[in-house]
N, C-alpha and C positions, 0 to 999 in steps of 0.2 A: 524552390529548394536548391541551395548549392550543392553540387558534386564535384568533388575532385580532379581535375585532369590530371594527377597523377596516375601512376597504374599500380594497383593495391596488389602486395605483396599477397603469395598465401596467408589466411589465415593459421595462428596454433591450432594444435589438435583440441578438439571440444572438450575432452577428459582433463585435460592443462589447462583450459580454462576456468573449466566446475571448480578445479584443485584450488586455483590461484585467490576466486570470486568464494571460496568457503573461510579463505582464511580473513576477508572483510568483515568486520564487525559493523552490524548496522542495528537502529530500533527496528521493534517489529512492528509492524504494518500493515491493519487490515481496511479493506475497501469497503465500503458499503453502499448500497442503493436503493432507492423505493422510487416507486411510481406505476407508471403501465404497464408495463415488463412486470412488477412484482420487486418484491425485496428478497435482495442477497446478499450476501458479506463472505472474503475470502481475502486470505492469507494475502500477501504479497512483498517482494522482496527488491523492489524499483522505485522508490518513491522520493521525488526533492522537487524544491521549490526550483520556479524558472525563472518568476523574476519580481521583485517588488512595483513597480509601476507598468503597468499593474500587476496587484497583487495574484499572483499565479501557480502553480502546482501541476509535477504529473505525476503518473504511473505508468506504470509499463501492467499488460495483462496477457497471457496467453490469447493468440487471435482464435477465435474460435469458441473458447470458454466460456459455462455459463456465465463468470462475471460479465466478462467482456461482452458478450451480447446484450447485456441486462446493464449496464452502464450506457452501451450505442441507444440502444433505443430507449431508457427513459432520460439521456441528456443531463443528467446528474451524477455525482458520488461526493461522498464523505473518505476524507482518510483518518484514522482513527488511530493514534501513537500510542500504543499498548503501556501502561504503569508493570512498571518488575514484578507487581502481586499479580498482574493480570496471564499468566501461563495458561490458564484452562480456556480462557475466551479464542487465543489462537488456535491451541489442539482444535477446539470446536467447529472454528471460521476455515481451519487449517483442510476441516471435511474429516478428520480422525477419527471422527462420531458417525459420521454418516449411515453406516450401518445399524445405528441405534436410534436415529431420530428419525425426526422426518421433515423439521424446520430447526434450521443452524440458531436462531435466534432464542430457541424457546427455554426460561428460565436465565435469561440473560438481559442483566437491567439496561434498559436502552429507550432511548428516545429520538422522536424524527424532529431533525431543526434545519429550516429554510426547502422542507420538501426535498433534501439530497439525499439523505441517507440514514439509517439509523446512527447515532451520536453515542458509543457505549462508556457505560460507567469509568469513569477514570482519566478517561484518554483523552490526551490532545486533539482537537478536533477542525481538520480545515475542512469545511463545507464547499464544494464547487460543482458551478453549473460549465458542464460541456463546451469547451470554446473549439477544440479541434483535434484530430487526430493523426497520427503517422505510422503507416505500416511499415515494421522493419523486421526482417526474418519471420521468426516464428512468434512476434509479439505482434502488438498494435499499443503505441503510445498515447495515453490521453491526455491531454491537456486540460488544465479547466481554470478557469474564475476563481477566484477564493473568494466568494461572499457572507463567510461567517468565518470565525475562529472559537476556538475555546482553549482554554490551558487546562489542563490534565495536573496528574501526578508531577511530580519535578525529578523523578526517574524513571526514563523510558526500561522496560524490556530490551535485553538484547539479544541479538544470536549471533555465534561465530564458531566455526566449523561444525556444524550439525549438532548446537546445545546451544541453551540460554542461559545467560549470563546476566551479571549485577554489573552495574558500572559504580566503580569506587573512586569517588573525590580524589584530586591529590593534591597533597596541602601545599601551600607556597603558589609562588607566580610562574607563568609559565614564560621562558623567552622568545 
């Protein structure tokens, strides 16, 4: 790992942060898992490709979290790019429910492809097995394999500042 022999300025205040990082627009994005650990699926708000050769993907997961336990040890996850219809699947994955159910999955159409994760209805699906991870602050980053893909809806869900959003074409070329 490089580190900087610069000397890192303070950090902004964490609240400047949140503020800055609410007003990013991203797809929504949940994680999924199955294996020895069990299956889990949750929310998450860190996810892009690393690199095409090879073809690669992380997340970021709270360290500590059941995801993230449950990803360490069964060495797999799915990231799963929510379709604009799909709102209720995050609420669900999101834990909203939690006090109502007792499996985030149950009544939610899904399927397991290459043993990573459940694959949910709609959604863009990159399947990866576990290549590595990096602790940094209050996350741990995963990295993984892409060994499957699927194409989803051809509109992600979005969120930005604390709502979800449509993303609307705009017509013409861009420069």
């Amino acid at each position: 790992m490089i580190r900087s022999q610069t000397p890192i300025p303070a950090p902004v205040h964490r609240e400047e942060f949140i503020d800055a990082m609410r007003a990013v627009a991203s797809s929504v994005t949940v994680v999924t898992t199955d294996g020895p650990a069990g299956r889990h699926g949750a929310t998450v708000s860190a996810f892009c490709s690393v690199s095409a050769d090879p073809p690669s993907a992380l997340v970021c997961l709270r360290a500590g979290s059941r995801i993230a336990k449950m990803v360490a040890k069964n060495v797999a996850f799915s990231v799963n790019v929510l379709p604009q219809t799909r709102q209720d699947i995050d609420d669900r994955l999101a834990g909203r429910h939690d006090h109502e159910i007792t499996d985030r999955f149950d009544d939610i159409d899904c399927q397991i492809v290459d043993g990573t994760g459940p694959a949910l209805e709609g959604a863009t699906l990159f399947s990866c097995i576990l290549s590595d991870t990096v602790d940094f602050g209050s996350h741990c980053i995963f990295i993984g394999h892409v060994i499957g893909v699927r194409e989803g809806a051809s509109v992600p869900l979005t969120y930005l500042n604390g709502a979800y959003h449509h993303v609307v074409p705009q017509s013409g070329s861009v420069a």
